[in-house]
C-alpha positions, 0 to 999 in steps of 0.5 A: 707370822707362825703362831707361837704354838707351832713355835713349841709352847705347849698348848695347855699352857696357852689354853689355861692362860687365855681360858682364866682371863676370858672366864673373869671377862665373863662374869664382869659381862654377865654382871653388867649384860644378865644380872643388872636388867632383871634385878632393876625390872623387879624392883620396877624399871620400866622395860624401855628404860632397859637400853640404859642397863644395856649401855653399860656394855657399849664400851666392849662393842666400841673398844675397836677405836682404841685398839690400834693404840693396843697394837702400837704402844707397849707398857714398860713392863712385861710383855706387850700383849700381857702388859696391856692385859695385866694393866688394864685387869688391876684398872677393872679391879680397883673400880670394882673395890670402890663399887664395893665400898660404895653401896649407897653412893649416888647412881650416877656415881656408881653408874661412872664407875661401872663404865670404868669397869667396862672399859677396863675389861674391853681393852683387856680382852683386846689384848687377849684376842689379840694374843689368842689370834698369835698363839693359835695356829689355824687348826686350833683356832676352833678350839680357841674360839669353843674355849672363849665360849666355855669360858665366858659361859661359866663366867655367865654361871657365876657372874649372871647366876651366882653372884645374882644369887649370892647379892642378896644374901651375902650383900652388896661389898663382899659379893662386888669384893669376890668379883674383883679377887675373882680377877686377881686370880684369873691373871695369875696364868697369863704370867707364864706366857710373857716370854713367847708374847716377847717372842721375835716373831711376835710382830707389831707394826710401828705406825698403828694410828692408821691401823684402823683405817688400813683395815677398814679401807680393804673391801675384804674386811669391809665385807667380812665385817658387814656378814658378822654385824647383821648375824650379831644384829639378829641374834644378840636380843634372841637370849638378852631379854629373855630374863626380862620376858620371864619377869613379865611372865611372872618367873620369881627373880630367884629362879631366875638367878639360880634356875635360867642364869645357871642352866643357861651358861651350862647349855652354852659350855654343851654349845662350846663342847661339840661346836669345834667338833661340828665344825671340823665335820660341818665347817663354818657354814654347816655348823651355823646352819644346825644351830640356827635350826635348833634355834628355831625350835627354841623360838617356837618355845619362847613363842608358846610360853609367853602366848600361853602363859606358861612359864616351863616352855619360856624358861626351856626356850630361854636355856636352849636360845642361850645355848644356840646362841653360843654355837653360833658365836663360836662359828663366828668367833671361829671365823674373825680368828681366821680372819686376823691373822697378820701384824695388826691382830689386835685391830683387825679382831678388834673391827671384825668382833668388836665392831659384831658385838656393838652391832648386836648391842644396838639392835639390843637396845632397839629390840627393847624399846620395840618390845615395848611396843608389841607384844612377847609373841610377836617379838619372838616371831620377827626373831624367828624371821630374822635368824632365818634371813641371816642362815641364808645370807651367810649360806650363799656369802660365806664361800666367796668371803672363804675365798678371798685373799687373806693377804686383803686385810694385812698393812 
């Protein structure tokens, strides 16, 4: 299937449509993922209750279930990928306005409302990626996958850092109340894709039900899937409990806010900068390996700040991890974009990024309990250890999985 950029839609145009929705998916994210954890361990919460916060991001690494749905089915207005987006996007808006409304209302109530939010933003961004993979032809798929990390980075700014910030000045509605205009605003680009996502090359199967199985049957996949889950099971609690190492350090949850949960997602924009870039010079595998160097580096920060005591190497290890962590998730966006491309994009991404991201959300909530455990320092050296194991693997597997088929995974 030709991409819908090599059919002559302009790039900038697709750019800025997919950019603003992947922004507003950010700052849901980063409110869900960066803001909530350090808010509830200053006011208390103990560190291995902390895989409840993180269950709230559960839906985004489990959306792969439904995403054959998002494949298959059509909402009678729009067009099929933007019908989806725009659907879901006015779901996630009408659950942040209730939470908005309902400051003092029972946890549990709230807690409800914050999955609806999170399933709403998952299945948009299925739709997204799904339309990122059809209108980026395969030298732009670098690019596309920088700017999903720009994106989500400044959304991280403003959803982890900002709106942090502003909650306690402003108040709870009206900074839930900016979140949910922020959303508004971020679909009003996407509009001006409608007519290529209806484009007669633009493909989707009639029998999606199967669709994940389909995929999930092809050794190719299975493979493919299998390198991603052990890199995101590695470094995804490299920078997720970062924030809540600082508290214990005795960081003041306002630098945090406004020191590490800006300068973090601006370390992760610099990643998103020179990682396509990289690539093109490196490749995938070259580009991965100089990330994962200067991630240890920054693991050797983070181990010295907390066996010392002193909060300026923590907080620099924290900001550098973030923005390691980025590079590599552009690689490895980068490589499920490739991976793709075919008539079921939205369930192929779907079980290669989907099913990475809710591997690292699990070893997330594992590492919280087990930091619990034992001490910062030898936290950060298993991680160390870990992120060094992964390099290896996806040094001596990558040339092999590059070589197979791309007709494997297709229905």
């Amino acid at each position: 299937m030709s991409s819908t950029l090599d059919a002559g839609v302009r790039p900038c145009r697709v750019f800025a449509g997919i950019g603003a929705l992947y922004l507003g998916f950010g700052v849901v994210v980063a409110l869900l993922q960066g803001g909530l954890p350090p808010i509830l361990r200053a006011r208390g919460m103990p560190v291995e209750q902390m895989a409840w916060v993180f269950a709230l991001y559960l839906p985004v690494g489990l959306s792969f279930l439904w995403a054959p749905l998002v494949d298959r089915l059509r909402w009678p207005f729009l067009s099929p990928r933007i019908g989806w987006i725009v659907a879901a996007q006015a779901v996630a808006m009408a659950a942040l306005a209730a939470v908005a409304l309902l400051e003092h209302a029972a946890l549990p109530l709230l807690f409800a409302l914050g999955l609806v939010v999170a399933l709403a933003v998952a299945t948009m961004d299925l739709a997204l990626d799904a339309l990122a993979v059809e209108m980026t032809g395969e030298q732009a798929k670098p690019l596309a996958a920088a700017l999903k990390l720009a994106a989500l980075s400044l959304g991280a700014l403003i959803g982890g850092g900002v709106f942090v910030g502003l909650l306690a000045r402003i108040g709870w509605g009206p900074t839930f109340a900016l979140v949910a205009l922020l959303l508004a605003l971020a679909l009003v680009p996407v509009f001006g894709l409608a007519g290529a996502d209806r484009a007669p090359g633009a493909r989707r199967p009639a029998d999606g039900g199967a669709l994940l199985y389909e995929a999930l049957r092809r050794g190719a996949m299975r493979r493919r899937l299998g390198l991603l889950v052990l890199i995101a099971g590695a470094i995804f609690p490299l920078t997720a409990l970062n924030r809540v190492m600082l508290v214990d350090l005795g960081v003041p949850l306002e630098r945090i806010a406004w020191l590490v949960g800006t300068a973090q997602p601006v370390g992760m924009l610099l990643a998103s900068a020179v990682s396509g870039p990289l690539i093109r010079r490196l490749g995938n595998a070259g580009a991965f390996a100089a990330f994962a160097a200067l991630g240890l580096a920054c693991l050797a920060l983070l181990w010295w700040g907390v066996h010392a005591q002193a909060q300026g190497p923590a907080i620099a290890g924290a900001i550098g991890m973030a923005a390691v962590v980025g590079g590599l998730m552009v690689v490895c966006a980068a490589l499920t974009l490739l991976w793709s491309v075919g008539a079921q994009a939205a369930t192929s991404y779907a079980v290669l990024f989907c099913g990475a991201r809710l591997a690292g959300i699990v070893a997330t909530m594992g590492a919280s309990r087990l930091a619990a455990l034992i001490d910062w320092p030898t936290f950060y050296a298993a991680g160390a250890a870990a992120l060094a194991a992964v390099t290896a693997l996806l040094l001596a597997w990558l040339p092999s999985l590059q070589r197979e088929n791309p007709d494997d995974h297709k229905p």
